[in-house]
ChimeraX commands (.cxc) that place a marker at each C-alpha (Angstrom):
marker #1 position 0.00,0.00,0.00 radius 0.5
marker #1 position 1.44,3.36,-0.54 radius 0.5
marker #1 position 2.02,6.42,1.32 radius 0.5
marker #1 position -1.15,8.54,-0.55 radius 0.5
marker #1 position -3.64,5.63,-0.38 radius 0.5
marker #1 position -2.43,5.70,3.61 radius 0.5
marker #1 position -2.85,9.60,3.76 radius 0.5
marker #1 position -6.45,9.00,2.36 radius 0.5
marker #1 position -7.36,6.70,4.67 radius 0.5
marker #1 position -6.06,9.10,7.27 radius 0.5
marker #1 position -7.98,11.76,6.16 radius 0.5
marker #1 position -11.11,9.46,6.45 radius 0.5
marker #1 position -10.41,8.71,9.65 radius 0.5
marker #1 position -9.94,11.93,11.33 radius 0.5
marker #1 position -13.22,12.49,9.97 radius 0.5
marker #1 position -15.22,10.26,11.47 radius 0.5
marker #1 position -13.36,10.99,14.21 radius 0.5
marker #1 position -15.37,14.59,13.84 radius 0.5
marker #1 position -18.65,13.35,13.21 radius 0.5
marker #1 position -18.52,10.74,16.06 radius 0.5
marker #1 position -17.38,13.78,18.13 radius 0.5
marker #1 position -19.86,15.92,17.36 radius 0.5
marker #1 position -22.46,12.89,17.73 radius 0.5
marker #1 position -21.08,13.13,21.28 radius 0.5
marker #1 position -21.42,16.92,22.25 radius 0.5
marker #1 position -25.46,16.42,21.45 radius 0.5
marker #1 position -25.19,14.76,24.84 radius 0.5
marker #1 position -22.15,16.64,26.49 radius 0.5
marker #1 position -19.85,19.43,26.27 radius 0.5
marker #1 position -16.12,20.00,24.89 radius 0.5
marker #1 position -14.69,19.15,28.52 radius 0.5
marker #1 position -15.76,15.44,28.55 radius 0.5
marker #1 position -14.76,15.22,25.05 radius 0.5
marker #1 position -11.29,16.31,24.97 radius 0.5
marker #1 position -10.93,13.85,27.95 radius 0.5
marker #1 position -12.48,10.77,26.79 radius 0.5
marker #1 position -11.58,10.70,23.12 radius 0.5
marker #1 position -7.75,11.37,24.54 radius 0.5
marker #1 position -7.94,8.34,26.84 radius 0.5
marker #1 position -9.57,6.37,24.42 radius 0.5
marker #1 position -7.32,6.83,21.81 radius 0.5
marker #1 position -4.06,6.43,24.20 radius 0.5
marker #1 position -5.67,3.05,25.33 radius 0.5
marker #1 position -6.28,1.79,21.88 radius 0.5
marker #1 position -2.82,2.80,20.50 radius 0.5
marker #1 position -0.58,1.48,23.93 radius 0.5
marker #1 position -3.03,-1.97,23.36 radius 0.5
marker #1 position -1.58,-1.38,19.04 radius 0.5
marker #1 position 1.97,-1.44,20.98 radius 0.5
marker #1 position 1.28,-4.37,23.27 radius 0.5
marker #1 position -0.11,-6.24,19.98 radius 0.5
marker #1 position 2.89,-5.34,18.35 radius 0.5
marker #1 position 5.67,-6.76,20.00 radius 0.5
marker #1 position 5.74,-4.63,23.20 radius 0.5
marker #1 position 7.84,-1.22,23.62 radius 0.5
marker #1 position 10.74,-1.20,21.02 radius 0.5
marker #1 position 14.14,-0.17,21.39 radius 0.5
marker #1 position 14.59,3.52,20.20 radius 0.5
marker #1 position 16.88,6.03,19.94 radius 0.5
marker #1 position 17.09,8.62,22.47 radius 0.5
marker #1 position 16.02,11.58,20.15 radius 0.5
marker #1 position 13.88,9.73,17.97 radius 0.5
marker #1 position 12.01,9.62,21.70 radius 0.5
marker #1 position 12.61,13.04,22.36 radius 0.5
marker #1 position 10.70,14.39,19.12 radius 0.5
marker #1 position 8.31,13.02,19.74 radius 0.5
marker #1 position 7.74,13.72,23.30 radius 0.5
marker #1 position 7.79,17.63,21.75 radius 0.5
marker #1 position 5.35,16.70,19.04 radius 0.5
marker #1 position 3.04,15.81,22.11 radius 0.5
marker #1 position 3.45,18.59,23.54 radius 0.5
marker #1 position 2.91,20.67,20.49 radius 0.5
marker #1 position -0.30,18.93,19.93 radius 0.5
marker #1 position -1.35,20.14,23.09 radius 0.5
marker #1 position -1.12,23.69,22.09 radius 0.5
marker #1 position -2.09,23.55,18.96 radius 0.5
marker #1 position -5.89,21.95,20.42 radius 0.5
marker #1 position -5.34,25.11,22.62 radius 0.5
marker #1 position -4.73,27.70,20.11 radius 0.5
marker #1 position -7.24,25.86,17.67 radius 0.5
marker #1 position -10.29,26.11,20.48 radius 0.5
marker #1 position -9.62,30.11,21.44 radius 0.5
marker #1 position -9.28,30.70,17.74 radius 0.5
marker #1 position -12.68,29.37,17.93 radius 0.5
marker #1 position -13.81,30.98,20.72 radius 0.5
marker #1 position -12.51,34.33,19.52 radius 0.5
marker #1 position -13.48,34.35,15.84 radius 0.5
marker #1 position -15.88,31.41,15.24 radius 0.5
marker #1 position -15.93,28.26,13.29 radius 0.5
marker #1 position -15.77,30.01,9.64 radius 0.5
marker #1 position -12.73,32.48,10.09 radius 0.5
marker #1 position -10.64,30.25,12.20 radius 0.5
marker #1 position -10.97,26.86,10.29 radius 0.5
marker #1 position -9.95,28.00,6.84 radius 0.5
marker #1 position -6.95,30.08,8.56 radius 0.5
marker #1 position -6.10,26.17,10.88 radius 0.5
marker #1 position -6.34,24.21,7.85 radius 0.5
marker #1 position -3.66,26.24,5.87 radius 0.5
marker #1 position -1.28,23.82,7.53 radius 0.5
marker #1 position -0.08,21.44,4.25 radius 0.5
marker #1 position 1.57,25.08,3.13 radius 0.5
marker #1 position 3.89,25.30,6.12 radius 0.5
marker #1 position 4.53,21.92,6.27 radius 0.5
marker #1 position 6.00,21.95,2.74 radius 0.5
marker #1 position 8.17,25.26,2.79 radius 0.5
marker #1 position 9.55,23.61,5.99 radius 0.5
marker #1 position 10.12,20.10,4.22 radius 0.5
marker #1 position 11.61,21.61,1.34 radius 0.5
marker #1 position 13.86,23.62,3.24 radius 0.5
marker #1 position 14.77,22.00,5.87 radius 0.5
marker #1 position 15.08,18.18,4.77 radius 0.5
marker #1 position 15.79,19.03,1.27 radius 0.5
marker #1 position 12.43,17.43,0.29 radius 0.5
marker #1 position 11.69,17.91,-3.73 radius 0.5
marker #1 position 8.20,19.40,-5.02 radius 0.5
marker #1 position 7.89,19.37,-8.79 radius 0.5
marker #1 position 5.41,22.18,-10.23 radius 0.5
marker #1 position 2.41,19.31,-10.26 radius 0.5
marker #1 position 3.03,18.91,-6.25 radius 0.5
marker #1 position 3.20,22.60,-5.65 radius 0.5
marker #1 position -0.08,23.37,-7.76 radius 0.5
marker #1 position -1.84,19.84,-6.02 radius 0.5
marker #1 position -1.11,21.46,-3.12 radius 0.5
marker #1 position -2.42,25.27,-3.46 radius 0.5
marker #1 position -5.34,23.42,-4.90 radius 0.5
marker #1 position -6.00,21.50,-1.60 radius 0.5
marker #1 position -5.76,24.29,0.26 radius 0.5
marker #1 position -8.24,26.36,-2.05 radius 0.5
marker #1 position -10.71,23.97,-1.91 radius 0.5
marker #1 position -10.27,23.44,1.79 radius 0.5
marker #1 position -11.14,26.80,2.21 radius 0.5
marker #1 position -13.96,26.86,0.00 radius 0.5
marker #1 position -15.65,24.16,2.19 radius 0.5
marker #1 position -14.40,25.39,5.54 radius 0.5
marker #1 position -15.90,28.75,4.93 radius 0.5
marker #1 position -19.43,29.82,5.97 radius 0.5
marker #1 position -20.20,33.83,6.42 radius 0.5
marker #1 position -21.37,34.46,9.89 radius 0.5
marker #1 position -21.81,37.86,12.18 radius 0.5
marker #1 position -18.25,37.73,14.23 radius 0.5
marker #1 position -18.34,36.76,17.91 radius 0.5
marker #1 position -18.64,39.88,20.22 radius 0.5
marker #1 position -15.65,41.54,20.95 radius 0.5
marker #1 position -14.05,40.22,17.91 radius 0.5
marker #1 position -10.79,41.84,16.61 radius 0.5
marker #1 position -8.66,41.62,13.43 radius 0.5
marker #1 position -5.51,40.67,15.40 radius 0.5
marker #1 position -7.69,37.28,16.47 radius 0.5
marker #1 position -7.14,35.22,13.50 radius 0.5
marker #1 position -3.45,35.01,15.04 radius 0.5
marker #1 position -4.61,32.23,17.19 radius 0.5
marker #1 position -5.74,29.89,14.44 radius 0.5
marker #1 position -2.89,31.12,11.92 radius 0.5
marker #1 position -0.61,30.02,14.88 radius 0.5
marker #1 position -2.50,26.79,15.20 radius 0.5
marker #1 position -2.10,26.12,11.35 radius 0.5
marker #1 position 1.79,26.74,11.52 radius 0.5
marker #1 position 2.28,24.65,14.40 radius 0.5
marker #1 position 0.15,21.89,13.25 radius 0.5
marker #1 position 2.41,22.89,9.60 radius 0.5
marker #1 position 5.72,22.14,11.40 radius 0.5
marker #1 position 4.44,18.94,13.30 radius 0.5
marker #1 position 4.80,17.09,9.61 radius 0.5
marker #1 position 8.23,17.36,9.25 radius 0.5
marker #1 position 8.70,16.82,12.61 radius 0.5
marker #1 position 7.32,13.31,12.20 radius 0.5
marker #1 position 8.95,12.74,9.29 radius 0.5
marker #1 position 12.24,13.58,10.83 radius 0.5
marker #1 position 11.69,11.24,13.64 radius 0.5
marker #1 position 10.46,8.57,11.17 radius 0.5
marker #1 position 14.21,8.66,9.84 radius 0.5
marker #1 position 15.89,8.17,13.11 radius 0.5
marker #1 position 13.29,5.01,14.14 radius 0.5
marker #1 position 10.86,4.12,12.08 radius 0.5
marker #1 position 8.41,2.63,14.87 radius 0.5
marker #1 position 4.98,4.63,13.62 radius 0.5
marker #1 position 2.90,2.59,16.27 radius 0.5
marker #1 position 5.21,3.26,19.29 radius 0.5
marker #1 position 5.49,6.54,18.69 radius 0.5
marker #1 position 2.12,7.33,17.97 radius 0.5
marker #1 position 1.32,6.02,21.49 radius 0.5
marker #1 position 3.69,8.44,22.74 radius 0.5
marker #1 position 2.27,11.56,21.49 radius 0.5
marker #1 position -1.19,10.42,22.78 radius 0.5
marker #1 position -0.33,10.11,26.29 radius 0.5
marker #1 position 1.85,13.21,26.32 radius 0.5
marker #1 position -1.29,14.84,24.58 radius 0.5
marker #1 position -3.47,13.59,27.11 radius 0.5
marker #1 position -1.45,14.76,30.16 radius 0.5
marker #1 position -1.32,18.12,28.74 radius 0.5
marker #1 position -5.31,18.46,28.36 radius 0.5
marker #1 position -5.81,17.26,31.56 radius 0.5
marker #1 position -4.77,20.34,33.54 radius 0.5
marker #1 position -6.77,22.65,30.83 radius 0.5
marker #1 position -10.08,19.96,31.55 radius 0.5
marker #1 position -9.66,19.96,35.56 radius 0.5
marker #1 position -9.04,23.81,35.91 radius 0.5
marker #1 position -11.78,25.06,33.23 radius 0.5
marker #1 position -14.42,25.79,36.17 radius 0.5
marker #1 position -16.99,24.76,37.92 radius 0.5
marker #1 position -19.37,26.43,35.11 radius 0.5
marker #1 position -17.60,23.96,32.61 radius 0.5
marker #1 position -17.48,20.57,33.87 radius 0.5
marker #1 position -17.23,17.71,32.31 radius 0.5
marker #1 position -20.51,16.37,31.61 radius 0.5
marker #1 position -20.76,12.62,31.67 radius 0.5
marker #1 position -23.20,10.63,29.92 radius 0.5
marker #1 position -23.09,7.08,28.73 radius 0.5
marker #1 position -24.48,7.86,25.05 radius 0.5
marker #1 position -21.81,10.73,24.54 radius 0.5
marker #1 position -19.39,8.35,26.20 radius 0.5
marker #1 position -19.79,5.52,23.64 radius 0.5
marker #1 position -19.92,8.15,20.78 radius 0.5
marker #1 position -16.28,10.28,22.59 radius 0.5
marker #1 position -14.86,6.62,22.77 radius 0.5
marker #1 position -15.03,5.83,18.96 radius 0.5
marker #1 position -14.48,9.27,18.10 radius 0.5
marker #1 position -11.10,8.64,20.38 radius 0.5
marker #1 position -10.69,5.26,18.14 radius 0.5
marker #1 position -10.89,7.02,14.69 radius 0.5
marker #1 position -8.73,9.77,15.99 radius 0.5
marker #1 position -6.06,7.30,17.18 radius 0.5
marker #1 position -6.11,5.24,13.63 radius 0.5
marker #1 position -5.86,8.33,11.63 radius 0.5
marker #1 position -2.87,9.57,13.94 radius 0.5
marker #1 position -1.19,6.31,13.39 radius 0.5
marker #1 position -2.22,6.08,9.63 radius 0.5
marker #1 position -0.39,9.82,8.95 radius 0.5
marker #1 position 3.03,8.28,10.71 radius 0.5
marker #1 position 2.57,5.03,8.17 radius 0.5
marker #1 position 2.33,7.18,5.46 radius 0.5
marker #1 position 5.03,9.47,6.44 radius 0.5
marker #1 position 7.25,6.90,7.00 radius 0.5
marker #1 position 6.69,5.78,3.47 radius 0.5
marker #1 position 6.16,8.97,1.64 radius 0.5
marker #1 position 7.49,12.77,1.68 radius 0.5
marker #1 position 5.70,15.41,3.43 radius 0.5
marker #1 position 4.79,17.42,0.62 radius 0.5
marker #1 position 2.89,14.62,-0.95 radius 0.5
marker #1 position 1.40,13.03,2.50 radius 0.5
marker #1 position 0.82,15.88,4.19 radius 0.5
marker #1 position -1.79,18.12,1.85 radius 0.5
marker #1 position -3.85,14.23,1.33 radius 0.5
marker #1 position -4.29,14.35,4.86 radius 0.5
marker #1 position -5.59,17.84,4.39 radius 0.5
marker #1 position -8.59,16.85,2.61 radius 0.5
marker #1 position -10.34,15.69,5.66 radius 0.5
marker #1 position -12.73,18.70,5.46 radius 0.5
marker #1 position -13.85,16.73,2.00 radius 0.5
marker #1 position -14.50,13.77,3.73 radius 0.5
marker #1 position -16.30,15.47,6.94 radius 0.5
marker #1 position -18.82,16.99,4.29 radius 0.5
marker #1 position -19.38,14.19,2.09 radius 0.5
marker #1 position -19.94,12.14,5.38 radius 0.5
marker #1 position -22.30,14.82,6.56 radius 0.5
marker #1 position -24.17,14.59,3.72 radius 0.5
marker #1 position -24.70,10.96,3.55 radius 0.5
marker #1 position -25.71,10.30,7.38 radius 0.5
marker #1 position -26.63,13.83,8.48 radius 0.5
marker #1 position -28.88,14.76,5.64 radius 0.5
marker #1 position -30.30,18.80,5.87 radius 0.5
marker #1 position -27.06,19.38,8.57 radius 0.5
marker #1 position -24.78,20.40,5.71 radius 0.5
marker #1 position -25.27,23.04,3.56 radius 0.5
marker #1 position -24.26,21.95,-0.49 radius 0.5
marker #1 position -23.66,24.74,-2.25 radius 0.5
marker #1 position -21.95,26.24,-5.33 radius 0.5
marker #1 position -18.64,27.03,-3.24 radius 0.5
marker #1 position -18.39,23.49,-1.53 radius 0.5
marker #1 position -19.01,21.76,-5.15 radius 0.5
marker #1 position -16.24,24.31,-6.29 radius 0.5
marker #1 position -13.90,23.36,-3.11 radius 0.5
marker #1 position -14.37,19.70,-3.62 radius 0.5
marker #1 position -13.66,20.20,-7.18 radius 0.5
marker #1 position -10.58,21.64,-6.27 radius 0.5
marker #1 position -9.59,19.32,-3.29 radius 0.5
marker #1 position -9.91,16.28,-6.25 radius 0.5
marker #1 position -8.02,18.12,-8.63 radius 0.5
marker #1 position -5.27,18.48,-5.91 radius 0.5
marker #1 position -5.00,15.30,-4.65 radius 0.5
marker #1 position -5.07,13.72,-8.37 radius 0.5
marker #1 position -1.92,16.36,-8.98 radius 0.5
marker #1 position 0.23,15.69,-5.87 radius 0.5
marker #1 position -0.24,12.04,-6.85 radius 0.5
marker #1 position 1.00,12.33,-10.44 radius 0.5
marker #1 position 3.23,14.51,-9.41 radius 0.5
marker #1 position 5.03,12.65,-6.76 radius 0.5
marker link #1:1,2 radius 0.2
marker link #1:2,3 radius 0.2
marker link #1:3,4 radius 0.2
marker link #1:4,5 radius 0.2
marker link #1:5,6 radius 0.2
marker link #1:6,7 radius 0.2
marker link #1:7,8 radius 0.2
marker link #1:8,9 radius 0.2
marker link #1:9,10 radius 0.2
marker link #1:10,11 radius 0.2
marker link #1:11,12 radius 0.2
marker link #1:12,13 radius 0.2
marker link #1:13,14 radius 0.2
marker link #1:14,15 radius 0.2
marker link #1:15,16 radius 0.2
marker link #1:16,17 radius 0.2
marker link #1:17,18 radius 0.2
marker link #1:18,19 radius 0.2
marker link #1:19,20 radius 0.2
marker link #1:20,21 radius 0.2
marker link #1:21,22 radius 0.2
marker link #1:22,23 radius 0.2
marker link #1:23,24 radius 0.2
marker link #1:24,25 radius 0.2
marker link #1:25,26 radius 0.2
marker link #1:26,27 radius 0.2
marker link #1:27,28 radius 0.2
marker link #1:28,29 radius 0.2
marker link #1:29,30 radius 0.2
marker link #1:30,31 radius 0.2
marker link #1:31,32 radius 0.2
marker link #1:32,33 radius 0.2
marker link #1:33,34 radius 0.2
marker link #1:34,35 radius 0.2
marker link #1:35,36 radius 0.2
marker link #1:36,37 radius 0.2
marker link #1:37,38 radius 0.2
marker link #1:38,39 radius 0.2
marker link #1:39,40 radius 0.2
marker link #1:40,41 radius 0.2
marker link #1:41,42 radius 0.2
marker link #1:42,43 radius 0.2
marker link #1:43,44 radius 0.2
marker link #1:44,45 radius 0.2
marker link #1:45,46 radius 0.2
marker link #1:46,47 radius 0.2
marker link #1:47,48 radius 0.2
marker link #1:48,49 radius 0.2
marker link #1:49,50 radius 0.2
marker link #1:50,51 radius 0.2
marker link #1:51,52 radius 0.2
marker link #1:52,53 radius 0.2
marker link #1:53,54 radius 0.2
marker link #1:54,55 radius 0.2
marker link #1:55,56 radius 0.2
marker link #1:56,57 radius 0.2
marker link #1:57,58 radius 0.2
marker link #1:58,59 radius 0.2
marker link #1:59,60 radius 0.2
marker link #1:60,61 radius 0.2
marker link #1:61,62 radius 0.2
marker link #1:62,63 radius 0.2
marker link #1:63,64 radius 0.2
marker link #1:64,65 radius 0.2
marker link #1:65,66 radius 0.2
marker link #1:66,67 radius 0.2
marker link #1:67,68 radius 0.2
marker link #1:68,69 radius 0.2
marker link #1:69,70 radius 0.2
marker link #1:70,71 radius 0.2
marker link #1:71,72 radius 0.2
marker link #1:72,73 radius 0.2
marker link #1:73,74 radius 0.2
marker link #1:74,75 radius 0.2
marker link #1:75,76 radius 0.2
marker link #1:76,77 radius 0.2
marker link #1:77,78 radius 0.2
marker link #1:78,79 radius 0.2
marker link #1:79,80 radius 0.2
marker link #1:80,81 radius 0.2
marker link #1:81,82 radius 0.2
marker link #1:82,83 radius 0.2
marker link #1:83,84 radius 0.2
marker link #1:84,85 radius 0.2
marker link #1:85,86 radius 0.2
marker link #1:86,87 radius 0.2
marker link #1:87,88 radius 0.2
marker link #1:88,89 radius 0.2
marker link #1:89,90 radius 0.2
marker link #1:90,91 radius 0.2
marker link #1:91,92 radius 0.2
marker link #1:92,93 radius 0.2
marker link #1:93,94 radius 0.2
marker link #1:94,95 radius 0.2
marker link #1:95,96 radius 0.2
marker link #1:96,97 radius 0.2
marker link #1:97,98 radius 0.2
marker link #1:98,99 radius 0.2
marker link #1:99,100 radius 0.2
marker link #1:100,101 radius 0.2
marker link #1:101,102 radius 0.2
marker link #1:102,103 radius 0.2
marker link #1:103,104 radius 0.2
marker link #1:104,105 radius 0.2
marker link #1:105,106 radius 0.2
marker link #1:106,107 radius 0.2
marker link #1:107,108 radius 0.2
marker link #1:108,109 radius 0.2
marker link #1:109,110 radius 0.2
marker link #1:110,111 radius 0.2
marker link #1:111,112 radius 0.2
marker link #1:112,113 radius 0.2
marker link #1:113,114 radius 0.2
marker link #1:114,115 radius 0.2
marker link #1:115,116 radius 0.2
marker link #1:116,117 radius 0.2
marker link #1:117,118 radius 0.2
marker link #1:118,119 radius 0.2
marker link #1:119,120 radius 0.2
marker link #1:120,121 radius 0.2
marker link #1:121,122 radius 0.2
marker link #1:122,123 radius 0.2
marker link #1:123,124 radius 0.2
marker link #1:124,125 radius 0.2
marker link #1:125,126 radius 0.2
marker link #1:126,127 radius 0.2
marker link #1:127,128 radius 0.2
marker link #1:128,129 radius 0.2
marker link #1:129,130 radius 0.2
marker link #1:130,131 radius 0.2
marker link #1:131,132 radius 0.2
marker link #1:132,133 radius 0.2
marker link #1:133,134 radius 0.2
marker link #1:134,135 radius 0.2
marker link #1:135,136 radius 0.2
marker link #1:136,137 radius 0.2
marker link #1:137,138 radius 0.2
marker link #1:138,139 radius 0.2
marker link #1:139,140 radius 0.2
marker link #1:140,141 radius 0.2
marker link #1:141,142 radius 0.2
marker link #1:142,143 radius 0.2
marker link #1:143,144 radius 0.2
marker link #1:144,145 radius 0.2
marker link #1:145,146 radius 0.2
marker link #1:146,147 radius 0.2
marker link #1:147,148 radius 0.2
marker link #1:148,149 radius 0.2
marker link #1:149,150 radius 0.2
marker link #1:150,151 radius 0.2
marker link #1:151,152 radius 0.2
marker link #1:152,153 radius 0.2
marker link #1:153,154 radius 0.2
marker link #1:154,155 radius 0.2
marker link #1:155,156 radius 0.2
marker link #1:156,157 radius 0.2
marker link #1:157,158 radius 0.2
marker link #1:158,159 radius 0.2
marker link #1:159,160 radius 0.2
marker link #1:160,161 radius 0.2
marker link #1:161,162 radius 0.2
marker link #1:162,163 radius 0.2
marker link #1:163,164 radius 0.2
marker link #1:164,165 radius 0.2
marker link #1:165,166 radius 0.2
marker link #1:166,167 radius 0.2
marker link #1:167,168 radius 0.2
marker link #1:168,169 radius 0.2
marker link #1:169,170 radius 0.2
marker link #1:170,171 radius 0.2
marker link #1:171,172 radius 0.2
marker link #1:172,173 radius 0.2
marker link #1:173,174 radius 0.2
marker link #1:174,175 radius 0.2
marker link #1:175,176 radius 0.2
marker link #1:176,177 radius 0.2
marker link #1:177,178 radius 0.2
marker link #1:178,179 radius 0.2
marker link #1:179,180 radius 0.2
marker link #1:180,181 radius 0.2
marker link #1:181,182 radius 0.2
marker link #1:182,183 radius 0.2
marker link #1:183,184 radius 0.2
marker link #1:184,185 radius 0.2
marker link #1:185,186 radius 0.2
marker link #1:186,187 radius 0.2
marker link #1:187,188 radius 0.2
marker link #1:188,189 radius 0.2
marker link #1:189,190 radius 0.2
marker link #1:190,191 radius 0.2
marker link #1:191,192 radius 0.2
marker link #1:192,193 radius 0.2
marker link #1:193,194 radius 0.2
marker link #1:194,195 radius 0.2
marker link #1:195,196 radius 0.2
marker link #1:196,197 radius 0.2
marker link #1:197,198 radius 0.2
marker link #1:198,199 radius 0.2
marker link #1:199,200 radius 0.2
marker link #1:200,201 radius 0.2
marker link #1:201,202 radius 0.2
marker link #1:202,203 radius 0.2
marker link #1:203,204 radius 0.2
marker link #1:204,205 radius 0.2
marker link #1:205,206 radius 0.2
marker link #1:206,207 radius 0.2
marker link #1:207,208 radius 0.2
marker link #1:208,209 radius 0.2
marker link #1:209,210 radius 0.2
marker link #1:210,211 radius 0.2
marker link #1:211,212 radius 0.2
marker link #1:212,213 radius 0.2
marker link #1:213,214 radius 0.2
marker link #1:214,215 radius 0.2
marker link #1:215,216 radius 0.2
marker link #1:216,217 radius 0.2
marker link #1:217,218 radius 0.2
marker link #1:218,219 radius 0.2
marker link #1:219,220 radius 0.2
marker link #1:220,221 radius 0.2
marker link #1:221,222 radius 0.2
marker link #1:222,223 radius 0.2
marker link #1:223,224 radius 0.2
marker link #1:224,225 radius 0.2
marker link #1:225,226 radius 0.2
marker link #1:226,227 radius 0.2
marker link #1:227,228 radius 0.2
marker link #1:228,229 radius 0.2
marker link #1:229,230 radius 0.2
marker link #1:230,231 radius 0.2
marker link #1:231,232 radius 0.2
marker link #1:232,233 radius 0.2
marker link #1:233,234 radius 0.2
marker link #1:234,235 radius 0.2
marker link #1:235,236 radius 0.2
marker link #1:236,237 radius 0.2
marker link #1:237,238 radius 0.2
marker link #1:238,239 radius 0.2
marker link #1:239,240 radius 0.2
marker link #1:240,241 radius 0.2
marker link #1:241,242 radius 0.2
marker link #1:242,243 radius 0.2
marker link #1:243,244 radius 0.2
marker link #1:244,245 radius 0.2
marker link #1:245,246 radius 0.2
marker link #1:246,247 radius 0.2
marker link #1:247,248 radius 0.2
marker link #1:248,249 radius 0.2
marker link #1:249,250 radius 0.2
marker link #1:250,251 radius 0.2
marker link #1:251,252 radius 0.2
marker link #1:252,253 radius 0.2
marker link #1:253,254 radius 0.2
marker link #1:254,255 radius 0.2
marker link #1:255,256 radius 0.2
marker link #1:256,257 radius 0.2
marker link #1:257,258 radius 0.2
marker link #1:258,259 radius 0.2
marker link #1:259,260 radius 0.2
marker link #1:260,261 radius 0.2
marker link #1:261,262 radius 0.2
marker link #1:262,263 radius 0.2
marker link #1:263,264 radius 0.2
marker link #1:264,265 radius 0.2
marker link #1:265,266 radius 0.2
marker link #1:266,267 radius 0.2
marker link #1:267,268 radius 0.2
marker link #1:268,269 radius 0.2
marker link #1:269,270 radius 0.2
marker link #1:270,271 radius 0.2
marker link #1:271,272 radius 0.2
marker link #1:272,273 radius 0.2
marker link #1:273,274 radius 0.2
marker link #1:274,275 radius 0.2
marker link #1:275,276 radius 0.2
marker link #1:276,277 radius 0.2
marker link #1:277,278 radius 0.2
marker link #1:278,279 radius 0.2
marker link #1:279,280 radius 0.2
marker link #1:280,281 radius 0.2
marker link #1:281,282 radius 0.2
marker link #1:282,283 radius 0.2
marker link #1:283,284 radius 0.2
marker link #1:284,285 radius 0.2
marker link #1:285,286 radius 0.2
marker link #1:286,287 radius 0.2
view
């Protein structure tokens, strides 16, 4: 199987992982989420190692990346959820999803990665059409300022640098399923402090049907985490990391299919979609 096909799959996964989660939050709130889809995801990843052989031998800063790429994850989610907060779902999503752009001036400069004209255009492409579908024109939250879109720009860099991050691990060790594990319990004791000190106003709210739909949600989040290291460790970042980009393709033609009437089909998301299959056809023929 190679690296693309993996990236798709990826893509797929992370959303479901969305529409399970947002199955969930008709039952709960963000706090019992963020908690339960973590655990859920370290569990099912540590059980992957445990399948797997056990814990494998790695090099020290192999180990050390990504212990930081953990830790990067974890303020990413933050900067991703007060982007949110502080300009709402349609400025701050196109502006977080810009991330395949960082992650391949940083590739090609840093480890000399290649990108042909048909990789460059796939991915601008991607990115369009991401944008196109991420987009919805809404009144801005009150108290909304310009200088706001920083936090999700900031979330879409760092989420831009954690791909060659992986990839640069990946070289030292190529263990996708230990290391994977890693970041998710790192991840997980970083949103912990955020989850217990949010407030008594904010507590996690815990019901078994938003449990069972946080739990897969976790699953799918897990398997696309660990499907994005397979690839990587296959394929370069500017061809892997722009397919997993397309996942706001996948979240709307999933939408569509089981949440008929929730997702608006218009002339911009047919023109996005056009242009995240356009992409993803070019980065591939490019590669």
């Amino acid at each position: 199987m190679n690296s693309e096909l993996i990236a798709l799959l990826a893509a797929i996964s992370y959303a479901l992982f969305t529409l399970y989660g947002w199955l969930g939050l008709q039952y709960s709130n963000p706090q019992a989420a963020t908690i339960v889809s973590l655990l859920a995801r370290t569990v099912m990843l540590w059980a992957a190692v445990w399948l797997t052989g056990g814990v494998p031998s790695v090099a020290p800063a192999a180990l050390m990346v990504f212990v930081g790429l953990g830790v990067l994850q974890s303020v990413t989610s933050l900067l991703t959820f007060m982007g949110l907060h502080k300009i709402g779902t349609a400025r701050s999503q196109p502006l977080r999803n810009t991330y395949p752009l960082w992650s391949a001036i940083i590739a090609i400069t840093f480890l000399n990665e290649k990108a042909g004209g048909m990789i460059v255009s796939g991915t601008l492409l991607v990115v369009t059409g991401v944008v196109f579908i991420s987009w919805k024109p809404e009144v801005p939250p009150p108290g909304y300022r310009w200088w706001h879109i920083c936090y999700s720009l900031a979330a879409g860099v760092l989420a831009g640098v954690a791909f060659p991050l992986r990839r640069f691990g990946l070289t030292i060790n190529n263990e996708p399923v230990f290391f994977a594990a890693v970041v998710a319990i790192v991840s997980l004791v970083g949103a912990l402090p955020y989850a217990s000190l949010s407030g008594s106003k904010h507590k996690p709210i815990w019901r078994p049907r938003a449990i069972c739909h946080f739990c897969v949600s976790g699953a799918f989040e897990g398997l696309g985490a660990l499907l994005s290291l397979v690839a990587l460790g296959l394929g370069r970042v500017v061809v892997v990391s722009p397919i997993v980009a397309t996942t706001p393709l996948w979240n709307l033609i999933i939408a569509a299919v089981f949440l008929r009437g929730r997702e608006e089909v218009n002339t911009r998301t047919v023109a996005g979609t056009a242009c995240v299959i356009l992409g993803t056809v070019a980065i591939t023929l490019g590669r």
